[in-house]
C-alpha positions in Angstrom: -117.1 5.5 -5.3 -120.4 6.8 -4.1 -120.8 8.6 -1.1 -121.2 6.1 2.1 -124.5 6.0 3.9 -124.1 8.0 7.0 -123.5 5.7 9.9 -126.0 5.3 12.7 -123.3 3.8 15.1 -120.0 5.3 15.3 -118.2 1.9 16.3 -118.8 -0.1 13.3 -117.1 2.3 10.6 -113.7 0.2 10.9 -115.8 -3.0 9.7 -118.0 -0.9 7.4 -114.2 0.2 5.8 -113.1 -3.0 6.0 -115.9 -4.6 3.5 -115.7 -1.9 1.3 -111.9 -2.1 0.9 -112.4 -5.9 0.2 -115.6 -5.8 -2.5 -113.0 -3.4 -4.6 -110.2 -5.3 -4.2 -112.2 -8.5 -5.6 -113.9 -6.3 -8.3 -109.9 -4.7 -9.6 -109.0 -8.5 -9.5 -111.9 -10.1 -11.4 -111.5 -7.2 -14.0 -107.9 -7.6 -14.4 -107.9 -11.5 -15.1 -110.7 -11.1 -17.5 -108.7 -8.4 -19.6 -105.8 -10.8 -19.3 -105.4 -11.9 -22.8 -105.3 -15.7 -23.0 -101.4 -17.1 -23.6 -101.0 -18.0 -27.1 -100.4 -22.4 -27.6 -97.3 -22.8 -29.6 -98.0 -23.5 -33.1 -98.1 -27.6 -34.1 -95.3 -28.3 -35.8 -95.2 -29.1 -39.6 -95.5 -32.8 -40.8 -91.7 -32.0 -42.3 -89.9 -31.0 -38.7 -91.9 -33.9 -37.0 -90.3 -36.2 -39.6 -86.8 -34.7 -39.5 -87.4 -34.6 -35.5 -87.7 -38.3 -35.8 -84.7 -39.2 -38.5 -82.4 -36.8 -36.2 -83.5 -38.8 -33.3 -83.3 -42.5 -34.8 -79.8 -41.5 -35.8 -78.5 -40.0 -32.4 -79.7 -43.5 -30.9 -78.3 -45.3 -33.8 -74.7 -43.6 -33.5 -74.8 -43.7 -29.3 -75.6 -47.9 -29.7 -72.3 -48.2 -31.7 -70.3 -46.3 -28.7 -68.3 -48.0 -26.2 -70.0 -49.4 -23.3 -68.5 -46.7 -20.6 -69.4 -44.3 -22.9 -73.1 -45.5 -23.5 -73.0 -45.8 -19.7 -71.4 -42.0 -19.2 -74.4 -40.8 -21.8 -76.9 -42.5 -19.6 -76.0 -41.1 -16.4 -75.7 -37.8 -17.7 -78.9 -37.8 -19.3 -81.0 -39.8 -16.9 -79.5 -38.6 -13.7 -78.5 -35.1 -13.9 -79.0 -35.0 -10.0 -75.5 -36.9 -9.7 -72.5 -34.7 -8.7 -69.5 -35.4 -11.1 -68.0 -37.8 -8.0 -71.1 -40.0 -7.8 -70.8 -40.3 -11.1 -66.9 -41.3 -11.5 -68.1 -44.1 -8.6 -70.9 -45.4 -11.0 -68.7 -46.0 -14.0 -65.8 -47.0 -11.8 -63.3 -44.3 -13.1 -61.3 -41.9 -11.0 -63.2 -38.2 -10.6 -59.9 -36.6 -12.5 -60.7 -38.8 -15.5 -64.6 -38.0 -15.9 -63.7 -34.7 -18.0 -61.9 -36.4 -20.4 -63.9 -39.6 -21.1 -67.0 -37.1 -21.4 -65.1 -34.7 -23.7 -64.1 -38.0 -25.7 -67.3 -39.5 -25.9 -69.1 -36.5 -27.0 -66.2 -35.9 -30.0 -66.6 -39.3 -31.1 -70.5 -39.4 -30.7 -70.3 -35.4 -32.8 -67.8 -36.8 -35.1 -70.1 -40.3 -36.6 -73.3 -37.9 -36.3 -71.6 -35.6 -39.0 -70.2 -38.3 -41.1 -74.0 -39.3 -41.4 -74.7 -35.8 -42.3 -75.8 -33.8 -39.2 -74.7 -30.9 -37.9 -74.5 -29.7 -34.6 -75.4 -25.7 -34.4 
């Protein structure tokens, strides 16, 4: 900081401070977001995890059309409407709240179980 120019009138120091105060508060800002590096973009994928993305993806839907129809439904509602509580949900597919756990512990065994007969694994 330089020294400040003396003041003729004693009454306008607090706007003088003021001003001040604010032109180095903008100049510390506009520094710091131009030293801010620049947030590196994920890299692309490879043409070999888009393809494998897509195979893993055409087989989930292939193996979750040969489910039941509650348990297509349950997979819908879960996945398109995570807002639901687990009794709005019960209500939708017309099942008693006590019995949700189970059909959803079901339907994911058997939905895990044809995806690894096909060959996939789940991590």
């Amino acid at each position: 900081m330089r020294r400040p120019p003396a003041l003729r009138d004693q009454t306008r120091l607090g706007g003088w401070l003021a001003a001040v105060a604010r032109r180095h508060a903008a100049r510390a800002v506009a520094r710091r977001t131009r030293a801010a590096p620049a947030p590196d973009s994920p890299p692309a994928p490879s043409p070999e995890a888009v393809f494998l993305a897509a195979e893993r993806n055409t087989a989930l839907w292939r193996a979750i059309d040969r489910l039941p129809a509650r348990h297509r439904q349950l997979l819908v509602l879960l996945a398109y409407r995570p807002d639901l509580s687990p009794l709005e949900v019960a209500a939708a597919l017309g099942i008693a709240p006590g019995s949700l756990s189970v059909l959803r512990r079901r339907c994911l065994a058997t939905l895990r179980r044809r995806l690894t007969s096909e060959g996939f694994s789940y991590p």
